[in-house]
N, C-alpha and C positions, 0 to 999 in steps of 0.2 A: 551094429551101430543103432543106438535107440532116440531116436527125438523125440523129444518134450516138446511142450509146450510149457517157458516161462512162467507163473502165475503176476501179473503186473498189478502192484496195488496204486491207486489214484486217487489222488484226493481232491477233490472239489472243495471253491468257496460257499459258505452258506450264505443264506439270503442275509443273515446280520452282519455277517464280516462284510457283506459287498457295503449294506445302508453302512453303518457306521464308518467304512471306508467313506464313501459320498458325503455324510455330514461333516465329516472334518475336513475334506476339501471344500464342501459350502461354506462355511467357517473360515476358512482358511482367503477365500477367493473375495467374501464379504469384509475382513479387515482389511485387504488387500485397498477393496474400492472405498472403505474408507478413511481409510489413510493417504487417499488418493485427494479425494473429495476434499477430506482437509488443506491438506499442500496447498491445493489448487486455491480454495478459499483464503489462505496465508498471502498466497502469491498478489492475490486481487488487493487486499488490502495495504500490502506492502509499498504498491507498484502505488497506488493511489496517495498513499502517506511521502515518498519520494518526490510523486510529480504537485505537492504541496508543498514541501522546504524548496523546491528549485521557482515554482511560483514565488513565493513569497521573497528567496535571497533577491530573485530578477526585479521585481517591485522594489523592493529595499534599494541595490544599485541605483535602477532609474529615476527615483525618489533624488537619489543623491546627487545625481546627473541635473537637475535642476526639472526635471517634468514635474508636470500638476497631476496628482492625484485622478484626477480622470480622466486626465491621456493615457498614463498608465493601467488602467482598467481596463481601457479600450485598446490600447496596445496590443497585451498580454494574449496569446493565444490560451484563454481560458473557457474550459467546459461548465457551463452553467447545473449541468444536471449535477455535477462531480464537485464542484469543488466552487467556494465565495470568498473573494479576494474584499479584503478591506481596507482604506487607509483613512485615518484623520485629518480633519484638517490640520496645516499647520500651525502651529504656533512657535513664538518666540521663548527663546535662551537666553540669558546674560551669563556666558563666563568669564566671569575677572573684567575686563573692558567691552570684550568682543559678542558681539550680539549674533547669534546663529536660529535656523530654523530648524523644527523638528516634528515629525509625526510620527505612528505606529501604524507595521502593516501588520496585519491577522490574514491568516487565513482560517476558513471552516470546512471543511470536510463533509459536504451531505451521505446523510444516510447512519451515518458512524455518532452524528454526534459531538465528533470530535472538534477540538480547537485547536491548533498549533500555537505555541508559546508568541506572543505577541515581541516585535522587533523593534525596537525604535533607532529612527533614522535620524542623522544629523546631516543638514549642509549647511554649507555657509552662504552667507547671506553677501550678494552681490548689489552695491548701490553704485548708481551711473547717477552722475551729477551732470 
């Protein structure tokens, strides 16, 4: 009976297959964080644009509710760094006989720039004789 000894051939990676292995996963791990980043940046501005239309519907309502414009401001659990709530004064309506009041709320949006589409509010006009 004769034993050998197998010949075993092996191959190792070279030092380029390992880097270029490692840059395509840097690559790979860097889109990764920035597509992250972004999200994340979506998310901030989205969340801020939301708690702007739900400001300004609540002003709009309480406007109609018969408050003054600067109860409502002061009301408003509103972030001053975030976000400027506006209303006008009001003025008078004549439709057909009936006389109403009306103003516009705005909000703005700090930092963005932004303006949200202005709302104009109608109530009606209560006179006590």
């Amino acid at each position: 009976m004769i034993f050998g000894i197998k010949k075993i051939t092996c191959r190792a990676y070279s030092l380029i297959e390992v880097l270029a292995a490692s840059g395509i996963l840097l690559m790979a791990i860097g889109a990764i964080l920035s597509l992250s980043h972004g999200t994340l940046l979506q998310e901030e501005s989205t969340r801020k644009l939301a708690r702007a239309y739900c400001l300004q519907e609540n002003a709009a309502k309480l406007y109609y509710l018969g408050l003054e414009p600067g109860e409502i401001i002061n009301l408003l659990p509103l972030d001053k760094r975030e976000l400027e709530l506006n209303l006008t004064n009001p003025y008078k309506v004549n439709i057909n006989d009936v006389e109403i009041e009306a103003a516009f709320v705005s909000v703005q949006i700090k930092n963005s720039g932004r303006d949200l589409p202005l709302i104009e509010v109608y109530r009606p006009i209560t006179k006590l004789d």
